[in-house]
C-alpha atoms as one frame of an Amber mdcrd trajectory, in Angstrom:
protein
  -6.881  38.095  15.421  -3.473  40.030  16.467  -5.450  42.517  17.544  -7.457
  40.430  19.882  -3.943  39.023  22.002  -2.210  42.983  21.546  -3.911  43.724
  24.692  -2.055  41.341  27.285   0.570  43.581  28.688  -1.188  46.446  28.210
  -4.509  45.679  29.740  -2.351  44.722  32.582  -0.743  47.637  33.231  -3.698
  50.060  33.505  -5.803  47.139  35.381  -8.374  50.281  36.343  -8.322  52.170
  33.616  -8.902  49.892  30.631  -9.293  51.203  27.353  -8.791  48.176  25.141
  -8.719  49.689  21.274 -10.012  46.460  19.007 -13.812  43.598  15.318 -23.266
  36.608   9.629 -21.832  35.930   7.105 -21.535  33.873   3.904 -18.637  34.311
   1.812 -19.192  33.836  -1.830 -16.190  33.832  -4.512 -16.311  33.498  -8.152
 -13.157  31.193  -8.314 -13.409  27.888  -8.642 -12.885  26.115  -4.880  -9.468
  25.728  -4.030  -9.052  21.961  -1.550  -7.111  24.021   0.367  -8.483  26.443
   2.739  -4.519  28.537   3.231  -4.475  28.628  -0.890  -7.602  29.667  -1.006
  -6.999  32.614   1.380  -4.199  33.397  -0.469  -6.108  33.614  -3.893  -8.276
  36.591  -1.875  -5.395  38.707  -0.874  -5.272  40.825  -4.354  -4.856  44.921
  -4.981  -8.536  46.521  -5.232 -10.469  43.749  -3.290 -11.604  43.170   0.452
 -13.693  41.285   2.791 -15.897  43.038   5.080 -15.456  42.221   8.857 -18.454
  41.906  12.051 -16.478  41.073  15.288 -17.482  40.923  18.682 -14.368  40.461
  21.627 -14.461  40.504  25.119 -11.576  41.009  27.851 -12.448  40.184  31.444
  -9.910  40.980  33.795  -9.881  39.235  37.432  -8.030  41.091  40.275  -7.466
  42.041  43.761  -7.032  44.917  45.794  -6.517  45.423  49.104  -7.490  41.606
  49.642 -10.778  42.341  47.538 -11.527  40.342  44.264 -12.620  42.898  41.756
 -13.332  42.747  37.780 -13.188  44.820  34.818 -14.565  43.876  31.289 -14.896
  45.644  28.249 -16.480  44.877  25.342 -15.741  46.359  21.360 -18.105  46.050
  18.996 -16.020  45.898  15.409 -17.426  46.404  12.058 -16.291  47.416   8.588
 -13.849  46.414   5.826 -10.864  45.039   4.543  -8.740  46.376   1.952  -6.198
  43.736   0.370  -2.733  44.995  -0.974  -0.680  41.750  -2.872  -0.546  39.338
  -0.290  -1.860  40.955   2.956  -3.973  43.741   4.401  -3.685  47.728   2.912
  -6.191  49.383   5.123  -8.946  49.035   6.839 -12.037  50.968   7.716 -13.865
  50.371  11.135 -16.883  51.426  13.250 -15.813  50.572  16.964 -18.365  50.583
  19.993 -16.903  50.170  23.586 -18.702  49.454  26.755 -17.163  48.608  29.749
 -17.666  47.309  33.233 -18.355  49.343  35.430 -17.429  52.482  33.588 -20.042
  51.862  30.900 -20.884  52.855  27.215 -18.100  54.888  25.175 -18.957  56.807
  22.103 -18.333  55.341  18.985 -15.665  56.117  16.432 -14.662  55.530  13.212
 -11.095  55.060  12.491  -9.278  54.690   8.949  -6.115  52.513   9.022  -3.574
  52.515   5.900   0.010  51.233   6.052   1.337  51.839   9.607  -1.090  54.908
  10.380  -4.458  55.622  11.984  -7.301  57.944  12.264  -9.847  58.123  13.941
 -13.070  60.794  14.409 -16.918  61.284  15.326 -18.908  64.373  16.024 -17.818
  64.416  19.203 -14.003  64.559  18.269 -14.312  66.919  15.157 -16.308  69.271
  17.568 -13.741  69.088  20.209 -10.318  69.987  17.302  -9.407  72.740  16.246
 -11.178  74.420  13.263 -10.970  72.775  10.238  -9.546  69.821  12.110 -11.873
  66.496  11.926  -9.570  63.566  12.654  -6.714  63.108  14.871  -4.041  60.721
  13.542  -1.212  58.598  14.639   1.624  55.928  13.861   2.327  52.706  15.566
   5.590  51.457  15.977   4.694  47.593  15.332   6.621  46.137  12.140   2.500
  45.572  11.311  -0.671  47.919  11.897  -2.712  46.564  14.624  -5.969  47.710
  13.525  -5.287  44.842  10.500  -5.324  42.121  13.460  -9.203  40.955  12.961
  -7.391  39.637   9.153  -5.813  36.411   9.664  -2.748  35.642   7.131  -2.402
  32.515   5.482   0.307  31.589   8.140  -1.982  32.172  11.053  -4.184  29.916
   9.082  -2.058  27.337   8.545  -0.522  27.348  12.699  -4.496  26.563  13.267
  -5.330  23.526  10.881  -2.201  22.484  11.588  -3.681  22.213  15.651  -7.297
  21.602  15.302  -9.231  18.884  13.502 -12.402  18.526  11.206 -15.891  18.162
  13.695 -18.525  18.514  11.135 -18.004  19.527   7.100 -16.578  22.962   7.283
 -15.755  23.455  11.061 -12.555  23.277  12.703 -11.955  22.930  16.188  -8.521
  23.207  18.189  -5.928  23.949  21.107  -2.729  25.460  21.383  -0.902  27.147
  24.238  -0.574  30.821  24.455   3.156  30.911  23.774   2.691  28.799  20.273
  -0.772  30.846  19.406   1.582  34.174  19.435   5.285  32.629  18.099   6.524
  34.070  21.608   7.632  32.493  24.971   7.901  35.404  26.892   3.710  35.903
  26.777   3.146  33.883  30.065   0.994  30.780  30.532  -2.506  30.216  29.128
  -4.287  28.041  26.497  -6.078  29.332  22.974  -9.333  27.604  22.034 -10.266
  28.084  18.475 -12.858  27.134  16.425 -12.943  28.032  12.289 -15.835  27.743
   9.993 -15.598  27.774   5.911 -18.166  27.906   3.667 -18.224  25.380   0.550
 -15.562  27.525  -1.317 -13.196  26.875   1.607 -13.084  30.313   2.916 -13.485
  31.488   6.477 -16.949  32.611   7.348 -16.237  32.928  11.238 -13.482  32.375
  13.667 -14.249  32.376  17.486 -11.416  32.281  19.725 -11.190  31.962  23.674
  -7.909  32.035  26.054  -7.183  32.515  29.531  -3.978  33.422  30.823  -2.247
  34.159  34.104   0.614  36.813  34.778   4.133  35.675  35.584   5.156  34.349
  38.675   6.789  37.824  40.056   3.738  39.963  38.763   0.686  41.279  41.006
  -0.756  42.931  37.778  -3.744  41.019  37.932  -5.124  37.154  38.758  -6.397
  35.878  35.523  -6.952  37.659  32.326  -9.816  36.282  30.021 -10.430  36.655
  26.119 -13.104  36.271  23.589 -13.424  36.875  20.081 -16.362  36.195  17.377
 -15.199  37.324  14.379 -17.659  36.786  11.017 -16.408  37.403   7.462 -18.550
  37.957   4.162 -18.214  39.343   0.683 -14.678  37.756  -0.228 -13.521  39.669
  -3.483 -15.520  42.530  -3.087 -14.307  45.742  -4.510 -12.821  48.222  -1.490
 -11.098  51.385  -2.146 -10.277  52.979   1.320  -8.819  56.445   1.381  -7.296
  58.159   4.090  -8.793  61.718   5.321  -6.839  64.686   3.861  -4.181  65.835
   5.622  -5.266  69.351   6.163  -8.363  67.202   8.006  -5.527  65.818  10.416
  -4.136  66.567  13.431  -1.506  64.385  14.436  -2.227  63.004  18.228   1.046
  64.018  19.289   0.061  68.057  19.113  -3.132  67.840  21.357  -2.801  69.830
  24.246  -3.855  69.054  27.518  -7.447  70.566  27.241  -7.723  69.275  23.412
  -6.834  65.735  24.468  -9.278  65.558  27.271 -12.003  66.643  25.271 -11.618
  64.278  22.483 -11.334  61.361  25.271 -14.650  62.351  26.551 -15.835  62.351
  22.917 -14.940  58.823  22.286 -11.155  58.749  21.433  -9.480  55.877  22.932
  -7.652  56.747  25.556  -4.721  54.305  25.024  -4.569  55.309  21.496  -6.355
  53.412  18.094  -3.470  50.392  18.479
């Protein structure tokens, strides 16, 4: 869900070069149904157990240059799972597809998140390192990993029943601004649709989210900025143990040289980074 709004300013800023790093389910639990849908989140987020994650997102940017409209859109195809620590996400372990238009198809990766790191590989990549190098890691600088984004934490729950009501038994529908969606004033205008679906145990099986959003005032960046996310959750409470590749696998992003880097790019590594 973070994940899905982490690209505003930065989508922005390399309006023709986008490289947008990003996720049917039932969800079964063998706990007795909590009323509420935040506590019974919270009863999921335990040491040794995960949810696994199918998303689908979208970001269509609208701009002009030289007096011509033009667009770019790319698309990231997200699956994998979820590892729980007490209380929130550990790590996470993703397949991610990119297309984009008009570039086209990127190869897909597999990246391995734990704590505030990331790292991320194919055949492509491994080929492309140096020998006995596989994976090429890196560390955000966010208080929280990004790649964790397609989890949404009880709070985020709560913001969204808090602004949507009931429509049919077990789906939520609702509004909010951009600036109240993200806790943050300084994100420009635009408007979050949301819709939420639990199953009978009262927890999420789906959450599709839409926004639009236009730049400030005093910015040419782009004209409109469009988002979409379909993000499907099954197997609450299943075991998942996600280790990190060993660190004579890893070469830390920061060490690639020029040649190495643009190799690994053409193989598939986003070119913005895994955040």
């Amino acid at each position: 869900m973070k994940l899905f709004f982490a690209g505003l300013a930065a989508t922005a800023s390399v309006v023709c070069a986008v490289a947008v790093p990003a996720q049917a389910a039932s969800a079964t639990s063998t706990q007795a149904a909590p009323a509420d849908p935040v506590k019974a989140l919270k009863a999921q987020l335990l040491p040794g157990k995960g949810v696994k994650v199918n998303e689908l997102s979208s970001i269509t940017l609208d701009f002009t240059v030289n007096d011509q409209a033009m667009q770019v859109k790319v698309n990231t195809s997200t699956t994998g799972t979820l590892a729980f620590g007490k209380g929130s996400v550990a790590a996470a372990d993703f397949r991610v597809r990119m297309s984009s238009r008009p570039k086209g198809d990127n190869p897909p990766y597999r990246v391995v998140a734990e704590g505030k790191n990331a790292y991320v590989t194919n055949a492509g990549i491994a080929k492309a390192l140096p020998s006995g190098r596989s994976w090429i890691g890196s560390r955000t600088s966010e208080r929280i990993n990004p790649l964790f984004g397609s989890a949404i934490t009880p709070a985020d729950l709560k913001f969204m029943l808090g602004k949507s009501s009931e429509v049919t038994t077990g789906e939520y529908q609702g509004t909010a601004t951009l600036a109240e969606f993200r806790h943050d004033k300084s994100v420009g205008s635009g408007d979050v649709e949301f819709h939420l679906y639990f199953d009978k145990n009262n927890l999420l099986t789906r959450t599709v989210v839409d926004s639009t959003t236009s730049p400030d005032d005093d910015s040419t960046a782009y004209d409109t900025m469009a988002f979409h996310t379909d993000t499907r959750y099954s197997g609450w409470g299943t075991s998942a143990k996600i280790a990190v590749p060993a660190a004579g696998k890893v070469i830390n992003e920061k060490k690639l040289d020029t040649k190495t880097r643009k190799a690994v790019i053409k193989a598939g590594y986003p070119e913005a980074g895994p955040f």
